[in-house]
C-alpha positions as CSV (number, residue, x, y, z in Angstrom):
1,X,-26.6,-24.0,155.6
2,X,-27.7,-20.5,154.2
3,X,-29.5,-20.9,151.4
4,X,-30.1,-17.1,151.6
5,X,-29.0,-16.7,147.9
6,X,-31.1,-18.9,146.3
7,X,-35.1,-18.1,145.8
8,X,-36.9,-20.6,147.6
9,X,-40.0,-21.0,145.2
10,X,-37.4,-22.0,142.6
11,X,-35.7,-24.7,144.9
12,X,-39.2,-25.8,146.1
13,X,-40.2,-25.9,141.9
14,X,-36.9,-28.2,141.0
15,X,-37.4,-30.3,143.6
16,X,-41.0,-31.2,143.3
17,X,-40.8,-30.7,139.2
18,X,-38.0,-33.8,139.6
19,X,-38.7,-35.6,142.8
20,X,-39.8,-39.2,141.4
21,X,-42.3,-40.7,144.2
22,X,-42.7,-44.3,144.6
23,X,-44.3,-47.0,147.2
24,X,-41.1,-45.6,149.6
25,X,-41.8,-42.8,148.9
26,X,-39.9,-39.4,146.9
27,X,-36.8,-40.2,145.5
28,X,-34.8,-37.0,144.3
29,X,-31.7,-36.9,141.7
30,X,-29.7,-33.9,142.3
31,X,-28.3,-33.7,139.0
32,X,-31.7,-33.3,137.2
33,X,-32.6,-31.3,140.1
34,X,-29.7,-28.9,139.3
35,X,-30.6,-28.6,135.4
36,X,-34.2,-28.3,136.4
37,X,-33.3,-24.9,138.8
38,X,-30.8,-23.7,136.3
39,X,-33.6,-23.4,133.7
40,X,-36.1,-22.3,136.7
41,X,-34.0,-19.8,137.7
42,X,-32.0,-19.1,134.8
43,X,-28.4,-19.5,136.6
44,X,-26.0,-20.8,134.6
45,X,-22.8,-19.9,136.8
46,X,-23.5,-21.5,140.2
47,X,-21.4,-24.5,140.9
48,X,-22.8,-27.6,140.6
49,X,-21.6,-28.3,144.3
50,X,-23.3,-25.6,146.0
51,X,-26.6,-25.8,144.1
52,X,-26.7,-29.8,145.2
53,X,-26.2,-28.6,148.8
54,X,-29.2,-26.5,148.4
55,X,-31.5,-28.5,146.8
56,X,-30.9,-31.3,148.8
57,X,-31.3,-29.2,152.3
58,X,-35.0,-28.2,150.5
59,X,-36.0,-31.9,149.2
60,X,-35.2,-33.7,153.0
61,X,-37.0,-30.9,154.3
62,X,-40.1,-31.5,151.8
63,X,-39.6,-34.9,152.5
64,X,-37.4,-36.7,149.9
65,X,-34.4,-39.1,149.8
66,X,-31.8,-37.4,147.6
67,X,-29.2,-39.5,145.7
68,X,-26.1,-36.9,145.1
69,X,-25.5,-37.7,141.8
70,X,-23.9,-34.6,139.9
71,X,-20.4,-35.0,138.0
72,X,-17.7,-32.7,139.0
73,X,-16.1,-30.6,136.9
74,X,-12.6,-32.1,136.5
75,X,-14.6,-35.5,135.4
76,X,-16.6,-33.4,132.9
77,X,-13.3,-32.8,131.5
78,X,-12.1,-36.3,130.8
């Protein structure tokens, strides 16, 4: 994955900023990692999708289990 587009300090920031670390060690929630980078990084209009892919290549390489747990957009809708 290219992860060219994204600044790496700010994936590196969500992810440790949300990564919850436990006896078995780091734990990472995409969707809070997402609204954590969006606020880091102050982009509002990369899909949800796409920023998941990217945090979660950073947090398994610092590491981390990642649960995918972001909503799509056509079940925001409903």
């Amino acid at each position: 994955m290219d992860n060219s587009k994204f600044n790496q300090a700010d994936l590196i920031s969500a992810v440790k900023a949300c990564a919850n670390t436990g006896y078995a060690g780091s734990l990472l929630s995409t969707s809070k990692a997402i609204g954590e980078f969006r606020i880091i990084a102050g982009d509002f209009v990369t899909p949800d999708e796409e920023l998941a892919n990217a945090i979660s290549e950073t947090a398994i390489a610092l590491g981390c289990a990642v649960v995918f747990d972001e909503r799509s957009a056509d079940s925001r809708a409903h």
